[in-house]
MDAnalysis code that builds the backbone (N, CA, C; Angstrom):
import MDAnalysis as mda
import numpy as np

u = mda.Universe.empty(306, n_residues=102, atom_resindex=np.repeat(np.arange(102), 3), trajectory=True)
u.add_TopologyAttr("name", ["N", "CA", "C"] * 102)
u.add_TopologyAttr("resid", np.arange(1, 103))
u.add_TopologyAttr("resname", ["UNK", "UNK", "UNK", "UNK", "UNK", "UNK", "UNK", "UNK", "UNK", "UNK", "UNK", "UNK", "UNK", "UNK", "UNK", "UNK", "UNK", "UNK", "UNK", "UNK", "UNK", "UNK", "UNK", "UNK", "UNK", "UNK", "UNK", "UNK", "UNK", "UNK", "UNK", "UNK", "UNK", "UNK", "UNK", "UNK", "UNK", "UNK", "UNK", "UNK", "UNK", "UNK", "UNK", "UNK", "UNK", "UNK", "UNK", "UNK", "UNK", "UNK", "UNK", "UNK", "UNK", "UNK", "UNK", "UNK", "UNK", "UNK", "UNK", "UNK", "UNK", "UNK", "UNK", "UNK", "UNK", "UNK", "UNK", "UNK", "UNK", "UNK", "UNK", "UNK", "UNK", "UNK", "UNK", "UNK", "UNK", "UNK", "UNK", "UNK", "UNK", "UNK", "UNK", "UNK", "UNK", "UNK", "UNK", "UNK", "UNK", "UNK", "UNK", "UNK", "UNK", "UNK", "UNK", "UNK", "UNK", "UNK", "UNK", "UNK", "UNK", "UNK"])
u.atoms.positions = np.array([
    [134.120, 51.125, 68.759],
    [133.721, 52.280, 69.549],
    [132.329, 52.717, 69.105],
    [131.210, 53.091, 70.104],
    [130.285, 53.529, 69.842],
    [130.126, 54.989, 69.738],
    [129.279, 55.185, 68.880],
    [129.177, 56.521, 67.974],
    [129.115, 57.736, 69.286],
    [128.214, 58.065, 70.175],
    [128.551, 58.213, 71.170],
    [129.915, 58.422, 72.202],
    [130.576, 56.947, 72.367],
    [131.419, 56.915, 72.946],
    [132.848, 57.820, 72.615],
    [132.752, 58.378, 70.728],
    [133.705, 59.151, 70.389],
    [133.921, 60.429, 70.678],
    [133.063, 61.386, 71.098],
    [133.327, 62.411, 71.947],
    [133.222, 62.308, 73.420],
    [133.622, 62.148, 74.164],
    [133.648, 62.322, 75.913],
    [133.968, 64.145, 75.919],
    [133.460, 63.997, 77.305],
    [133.552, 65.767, 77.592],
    [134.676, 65.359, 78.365],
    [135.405, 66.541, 78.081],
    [137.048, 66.830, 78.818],
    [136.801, 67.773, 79.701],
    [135.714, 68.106, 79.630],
    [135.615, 69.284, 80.772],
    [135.558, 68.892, 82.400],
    [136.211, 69.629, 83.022],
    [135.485, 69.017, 84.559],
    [134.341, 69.633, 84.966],
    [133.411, 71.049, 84.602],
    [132.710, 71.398, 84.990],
    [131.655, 71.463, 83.782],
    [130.707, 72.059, 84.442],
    [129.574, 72.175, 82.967],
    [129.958, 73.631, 82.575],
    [129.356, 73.938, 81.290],
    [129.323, 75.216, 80.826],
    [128.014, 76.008, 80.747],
    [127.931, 77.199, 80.694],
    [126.749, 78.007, 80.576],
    [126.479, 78.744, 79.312],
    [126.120, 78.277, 78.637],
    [125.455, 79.322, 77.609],
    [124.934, 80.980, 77.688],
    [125.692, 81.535, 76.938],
    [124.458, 82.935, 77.789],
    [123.333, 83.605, 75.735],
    [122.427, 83.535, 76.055],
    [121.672, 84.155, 74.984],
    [122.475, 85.741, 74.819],
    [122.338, 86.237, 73.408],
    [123.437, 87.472, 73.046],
    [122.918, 88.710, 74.196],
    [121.800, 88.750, 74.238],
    [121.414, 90.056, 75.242],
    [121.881, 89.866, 76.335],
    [122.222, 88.831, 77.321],
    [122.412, 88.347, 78.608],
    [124.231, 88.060, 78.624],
    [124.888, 88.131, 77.469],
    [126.121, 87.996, 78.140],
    [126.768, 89.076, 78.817],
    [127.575, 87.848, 79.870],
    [128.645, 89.026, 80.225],
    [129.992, 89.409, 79.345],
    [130.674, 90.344, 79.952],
    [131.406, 91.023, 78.876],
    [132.854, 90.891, 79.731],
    [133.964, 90.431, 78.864],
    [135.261, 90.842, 79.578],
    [136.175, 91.805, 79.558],
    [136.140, 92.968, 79.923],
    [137.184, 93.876, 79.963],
    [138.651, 93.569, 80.150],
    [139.393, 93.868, 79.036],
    [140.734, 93.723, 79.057],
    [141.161, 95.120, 78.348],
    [142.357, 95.248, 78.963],
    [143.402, 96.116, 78.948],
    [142.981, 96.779, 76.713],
    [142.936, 95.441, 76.097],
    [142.574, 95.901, 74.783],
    [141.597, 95.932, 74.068],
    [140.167, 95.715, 74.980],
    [139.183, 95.377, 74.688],
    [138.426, 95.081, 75.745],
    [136.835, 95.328, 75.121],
    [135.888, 94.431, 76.317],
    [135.356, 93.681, 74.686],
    [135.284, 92.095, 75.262],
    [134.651, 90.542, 74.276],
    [133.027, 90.203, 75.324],
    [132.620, 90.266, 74.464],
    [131.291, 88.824, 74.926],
    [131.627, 87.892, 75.409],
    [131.014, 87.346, 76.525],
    [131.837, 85.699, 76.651],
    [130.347, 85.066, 75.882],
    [130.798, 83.844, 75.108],
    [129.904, 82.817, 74.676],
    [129.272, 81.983, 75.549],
    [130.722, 81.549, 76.562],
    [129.868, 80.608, 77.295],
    [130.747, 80.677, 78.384],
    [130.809, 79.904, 79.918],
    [131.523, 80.062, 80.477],
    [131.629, 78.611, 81.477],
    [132.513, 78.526, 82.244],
    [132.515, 77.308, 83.380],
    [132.721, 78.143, 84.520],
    [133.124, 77.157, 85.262],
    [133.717, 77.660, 86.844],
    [135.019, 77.865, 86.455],
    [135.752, 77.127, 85.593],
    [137.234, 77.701, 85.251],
    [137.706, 77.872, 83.996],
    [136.522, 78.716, 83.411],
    [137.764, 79.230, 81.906],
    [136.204, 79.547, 81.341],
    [136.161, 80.523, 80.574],
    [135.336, 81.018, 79.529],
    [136.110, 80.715, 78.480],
    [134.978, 81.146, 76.957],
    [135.143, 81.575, 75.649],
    [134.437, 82.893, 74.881],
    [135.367, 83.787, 74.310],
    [134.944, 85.169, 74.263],
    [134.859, 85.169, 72.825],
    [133.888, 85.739, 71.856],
    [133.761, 86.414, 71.303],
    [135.256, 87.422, 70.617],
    [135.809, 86.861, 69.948],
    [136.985, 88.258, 69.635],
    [137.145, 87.900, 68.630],
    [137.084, 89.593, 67.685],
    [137.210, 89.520, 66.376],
    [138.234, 90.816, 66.554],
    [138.781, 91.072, 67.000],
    [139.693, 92.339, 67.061],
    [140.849, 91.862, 65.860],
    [141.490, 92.266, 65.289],
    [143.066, 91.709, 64.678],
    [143.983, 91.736, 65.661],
    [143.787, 92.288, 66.766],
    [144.838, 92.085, 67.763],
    [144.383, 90.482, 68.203],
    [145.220, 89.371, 68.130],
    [144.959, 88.398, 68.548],
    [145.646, 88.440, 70.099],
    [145.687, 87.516, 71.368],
    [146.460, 87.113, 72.308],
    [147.052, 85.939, 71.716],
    [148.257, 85.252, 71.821],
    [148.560, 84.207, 71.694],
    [148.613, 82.958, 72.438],
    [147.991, 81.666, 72.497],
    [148.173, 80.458, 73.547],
    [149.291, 80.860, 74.245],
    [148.599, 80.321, 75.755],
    [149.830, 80.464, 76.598],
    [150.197, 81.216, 77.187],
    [149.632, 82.850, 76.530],
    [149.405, 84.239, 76.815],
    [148.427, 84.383, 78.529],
    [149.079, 84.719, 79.077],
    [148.036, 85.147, 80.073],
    [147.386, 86.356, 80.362],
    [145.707, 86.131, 80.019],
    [144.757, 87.289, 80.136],
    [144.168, 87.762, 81.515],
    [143.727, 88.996, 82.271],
    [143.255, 89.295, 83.061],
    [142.647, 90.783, 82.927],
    [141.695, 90.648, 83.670],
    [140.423, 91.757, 83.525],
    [139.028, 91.570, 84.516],
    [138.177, 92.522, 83.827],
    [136.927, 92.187, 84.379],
    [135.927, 91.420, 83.811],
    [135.174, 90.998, 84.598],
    [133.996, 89.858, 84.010],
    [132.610, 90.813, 84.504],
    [132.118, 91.481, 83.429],
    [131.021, 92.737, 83.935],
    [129.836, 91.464, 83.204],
    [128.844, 91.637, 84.113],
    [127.558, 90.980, 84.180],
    [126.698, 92.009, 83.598],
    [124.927, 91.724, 82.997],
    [124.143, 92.625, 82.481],
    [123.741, 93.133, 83.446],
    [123.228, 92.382, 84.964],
    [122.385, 92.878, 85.387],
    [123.036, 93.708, 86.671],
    [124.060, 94.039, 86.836],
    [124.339, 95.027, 87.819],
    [125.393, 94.651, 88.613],
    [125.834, 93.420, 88.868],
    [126.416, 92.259, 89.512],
    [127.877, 93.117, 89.552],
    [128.503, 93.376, 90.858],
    [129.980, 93.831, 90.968],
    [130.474, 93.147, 89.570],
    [131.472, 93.869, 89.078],
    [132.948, 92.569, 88.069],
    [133.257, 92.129, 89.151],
    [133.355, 91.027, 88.303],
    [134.303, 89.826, 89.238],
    [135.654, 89.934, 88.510],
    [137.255, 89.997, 88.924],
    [138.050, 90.052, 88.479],
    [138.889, 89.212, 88.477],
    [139.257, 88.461, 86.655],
    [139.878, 87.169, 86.741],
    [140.464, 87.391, 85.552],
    [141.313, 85.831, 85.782],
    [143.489, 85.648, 85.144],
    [143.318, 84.316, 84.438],
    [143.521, 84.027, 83.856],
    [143.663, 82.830, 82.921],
    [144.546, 83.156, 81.618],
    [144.791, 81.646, 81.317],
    [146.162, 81.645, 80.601],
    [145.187, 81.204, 79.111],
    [145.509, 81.717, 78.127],
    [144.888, 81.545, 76.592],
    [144.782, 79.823, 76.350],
    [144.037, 79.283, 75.742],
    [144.300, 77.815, 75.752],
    [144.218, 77.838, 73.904],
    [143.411, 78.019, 73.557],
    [142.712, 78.274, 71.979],
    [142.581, 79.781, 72.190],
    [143.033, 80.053, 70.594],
    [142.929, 81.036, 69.546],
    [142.036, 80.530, 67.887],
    [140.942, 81.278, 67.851],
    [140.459, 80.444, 66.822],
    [139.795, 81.615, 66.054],
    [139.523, 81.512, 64.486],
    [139.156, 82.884, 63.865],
    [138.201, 83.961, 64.570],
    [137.113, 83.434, 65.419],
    [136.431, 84.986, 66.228],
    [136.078, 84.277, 67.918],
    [137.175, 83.541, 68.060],
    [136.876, 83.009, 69.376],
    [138.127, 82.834, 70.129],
    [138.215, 83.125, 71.564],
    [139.959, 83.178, 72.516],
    [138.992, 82.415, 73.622],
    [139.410, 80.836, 73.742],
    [139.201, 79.913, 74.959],
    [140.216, 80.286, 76.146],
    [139.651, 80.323, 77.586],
    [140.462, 81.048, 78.747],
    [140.453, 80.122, 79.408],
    [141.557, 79.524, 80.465],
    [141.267, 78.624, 81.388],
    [142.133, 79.198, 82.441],
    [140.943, 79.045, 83.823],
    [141.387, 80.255, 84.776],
    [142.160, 79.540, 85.639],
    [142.519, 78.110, 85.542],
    [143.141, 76.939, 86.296],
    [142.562, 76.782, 87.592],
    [143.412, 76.810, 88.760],
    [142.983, 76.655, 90.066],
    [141.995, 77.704, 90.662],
    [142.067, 79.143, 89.740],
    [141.015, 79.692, 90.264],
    [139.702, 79.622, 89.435],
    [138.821, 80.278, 90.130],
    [137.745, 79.682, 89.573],
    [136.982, 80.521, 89.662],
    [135.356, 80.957, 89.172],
    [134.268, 81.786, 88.954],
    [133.511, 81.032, 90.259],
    [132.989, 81.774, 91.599],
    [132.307, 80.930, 92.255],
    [130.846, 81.135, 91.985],
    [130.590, 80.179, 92.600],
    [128.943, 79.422, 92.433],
    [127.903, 80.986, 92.870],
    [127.281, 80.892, 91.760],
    [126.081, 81.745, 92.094],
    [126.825, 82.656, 90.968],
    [127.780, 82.796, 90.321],
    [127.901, 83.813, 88.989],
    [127.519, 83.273, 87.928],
    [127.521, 82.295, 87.772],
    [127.181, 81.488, 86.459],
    [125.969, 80.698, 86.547],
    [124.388, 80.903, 85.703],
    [123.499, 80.050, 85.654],
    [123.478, 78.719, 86.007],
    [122.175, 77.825, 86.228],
    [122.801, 77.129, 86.426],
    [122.549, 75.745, 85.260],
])
């Protein structure tokens, strides 16, 4: 196997990076998180709360943008729990085109 060839992306979509001033933020019921980065179906947030969610857990809230942008309001089920990070995957639904950089 080539050195290369040992990571493949599992992702189906690309992800977006957001620089710390420019993220959006997710409002939940116990918190609003940073997202780190995001796809068309599932972000990763920022969470250092001690309240963890657990895999499997299904989250929903708002997705508030910096620059003024309605929330967009979305459901995804926990995939990863990791010391200051909760991976979301929103499954069949999805973030549409034109919310996320490109």
């Amino acid at each position: 196997m080539q050195p290369e060839e040992k990571f493949s992306e599992r992702r189906g979509h690309p992800r977006a990076a957001f620089a710390t001033l420019l993220r959006p933020q997710l409002r939940l019921p116990f918190g609003t998180h940073p997202v780190l980065d995001a796809s068309q179906t599932g972000i990763r947030l920022l969470h250092t709360s001690p309240v963890r969610p657990k895999v499997g857990s299904m989250l929903q809230g708002a997705l508030e943008f910096p620059h003024g942008e309605p929330a967009l309001y979305v459901a995804g089920t926990v995939v990863r729990v990791e010391r200051n990070e909760v991976a979301v995957d929103f499954g069949r639904r999805t973030i549409p085109p034109g919310f996320l950089p490109p």
